[in-house]
N, C-alpha and C positions, 0 to 999 in steps of 0.2 A: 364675475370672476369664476363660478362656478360651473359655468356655461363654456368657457374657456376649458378647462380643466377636462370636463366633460367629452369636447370635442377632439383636444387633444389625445385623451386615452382610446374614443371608439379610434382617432385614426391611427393610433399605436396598434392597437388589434386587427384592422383591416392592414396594415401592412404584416405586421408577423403572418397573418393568415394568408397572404398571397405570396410574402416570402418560401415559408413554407409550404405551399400550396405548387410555385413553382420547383421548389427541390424535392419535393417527392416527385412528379410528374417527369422529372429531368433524368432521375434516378432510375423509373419506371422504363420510360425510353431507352436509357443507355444498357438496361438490363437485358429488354426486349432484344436489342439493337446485337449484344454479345452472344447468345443465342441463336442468332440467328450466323451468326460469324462461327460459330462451335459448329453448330448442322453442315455449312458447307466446308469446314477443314475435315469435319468425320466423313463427308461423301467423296472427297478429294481423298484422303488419308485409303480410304476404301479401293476406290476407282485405281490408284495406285499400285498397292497390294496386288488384288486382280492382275491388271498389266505386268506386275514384277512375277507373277506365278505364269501369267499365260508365257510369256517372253524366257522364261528357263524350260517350260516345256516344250516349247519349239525348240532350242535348244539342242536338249536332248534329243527329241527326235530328227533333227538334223544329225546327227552326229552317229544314231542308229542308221537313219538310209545313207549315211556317206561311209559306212562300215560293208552294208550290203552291197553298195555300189561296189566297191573294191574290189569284194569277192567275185560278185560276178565278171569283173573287168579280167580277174587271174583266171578264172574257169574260163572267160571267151578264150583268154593266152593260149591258157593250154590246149584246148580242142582247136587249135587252128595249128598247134605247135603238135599236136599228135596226128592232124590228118597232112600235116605235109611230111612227115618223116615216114 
């Protein structure tokens, strides 16, 4: 009977201990795992950024050389409008 008893408790404790033993190792993983999910939203979130910065300074300097275009389009006017008169 005592033998019994015996066996029953080591295999009470081999199981807690592998129960156990899997939920921290699951926990460890899905920590690793989120982590590693954070790194590539912050290089995405980045990469981003960048792109939204480069893409309004183009932009603007589109909107600069289409300014000086103009001008020069009204300066050809005129000097073709002053050497025919």
């Amino acid at each position: 009977m005592v033998e019994t008893i015996v066996v029953a408790g080591l295999s009470l404790i081999g199981t807690l201990a592998g129960t156990f033993g899997g939920i921290l190792t699951s926990n460890k993983l899905t920590g690793y795992r989120i982590e590693q999910l954070e790194k590539k939203m912050e290089k995405h979130y980045d990469t981003t950024n960048t792109l939204v910065d480069r893409v309004y300074r183009l932009e603007e300097n589109n909107k600069l050389l289409d300014e000086k275009m103009s001008v020069a389009n009204h300066r050809i006017t005129d000097l073709e409008t002053s050497l025919n008169a």
